[in-house]
N, C-alpha and C positions, 0 to 999 in steps of 0.2 A: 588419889592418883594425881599428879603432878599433870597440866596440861603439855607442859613442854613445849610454849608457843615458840614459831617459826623467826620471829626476829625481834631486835631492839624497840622498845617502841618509843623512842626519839630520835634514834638516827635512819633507823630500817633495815639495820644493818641485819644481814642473814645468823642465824642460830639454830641452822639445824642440830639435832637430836644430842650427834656428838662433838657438840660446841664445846669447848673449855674455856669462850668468852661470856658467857652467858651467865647471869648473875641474876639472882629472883629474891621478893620481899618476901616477906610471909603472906602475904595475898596474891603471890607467881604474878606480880607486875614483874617483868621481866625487859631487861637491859642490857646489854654489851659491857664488857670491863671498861672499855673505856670512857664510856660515857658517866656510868659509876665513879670510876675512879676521879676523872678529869673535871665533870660537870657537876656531878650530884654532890660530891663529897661525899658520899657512900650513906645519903637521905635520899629515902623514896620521893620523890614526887608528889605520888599521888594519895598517903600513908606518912607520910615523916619516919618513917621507920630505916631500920636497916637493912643493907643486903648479905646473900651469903653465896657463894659460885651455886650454881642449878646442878646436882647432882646428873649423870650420864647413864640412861635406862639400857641395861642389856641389849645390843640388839636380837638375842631372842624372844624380847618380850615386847618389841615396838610393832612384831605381826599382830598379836593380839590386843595390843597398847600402845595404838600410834599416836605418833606426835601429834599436834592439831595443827591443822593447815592455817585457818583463819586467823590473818595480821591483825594486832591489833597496835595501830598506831596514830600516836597522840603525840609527836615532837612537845615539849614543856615549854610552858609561856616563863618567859627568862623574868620577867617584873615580880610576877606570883610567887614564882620558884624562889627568888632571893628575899621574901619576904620569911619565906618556910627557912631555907637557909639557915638565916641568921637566927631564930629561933631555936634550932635545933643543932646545928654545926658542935656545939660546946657540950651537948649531951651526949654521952656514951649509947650507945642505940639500943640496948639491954637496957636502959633506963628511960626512953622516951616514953 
């Protein structure tokens, strides 16, 4: 089951449940479109992987499968990050 964390975690920006900004790796590191889009170049972070939009859980099924409250946030060191970057930028992300 998908945690469906509550926001970005490098900008803070909010992403409740029925966000259509919300964007997750295959490890639900979990980030805003924009910041995907704009900063990551669509590389994890924290994984070098890719992202894909966070699917939108029913809300008849958020009573028995709620979202999870607790932020997890980790703004990305910009030095690190463009190391990973340029590494992976050129790889298709189904190939990293």
């Amino acid at each position: 089951m998908l945690e469906l964390r509550p926001s970005c975690e490098n900008c803070d920006k909010a992403l409740p449940p029925h966000s259509e900004d919300a964007m997750i790796c295959t490890f639900e590191c979990t980030f805003c479109k924009e910041c995907v889009e704009d900063i990551m170049k669509n590389v994890c972070p924290n994984c070098g992987g890719g992202f894909e939009k966070r699917p939108i859980r029913p809300k008849n099924h958020l009573t028995n499968n709620p979202a999870q409250t607790e932020k997890v946030y980790k703004p990305i060191d910009k030095l690190k990050f463009e190391k990973l970057l340029s590494e992976k930028i050129d790889i298709p992300a189904k190939d990293r």
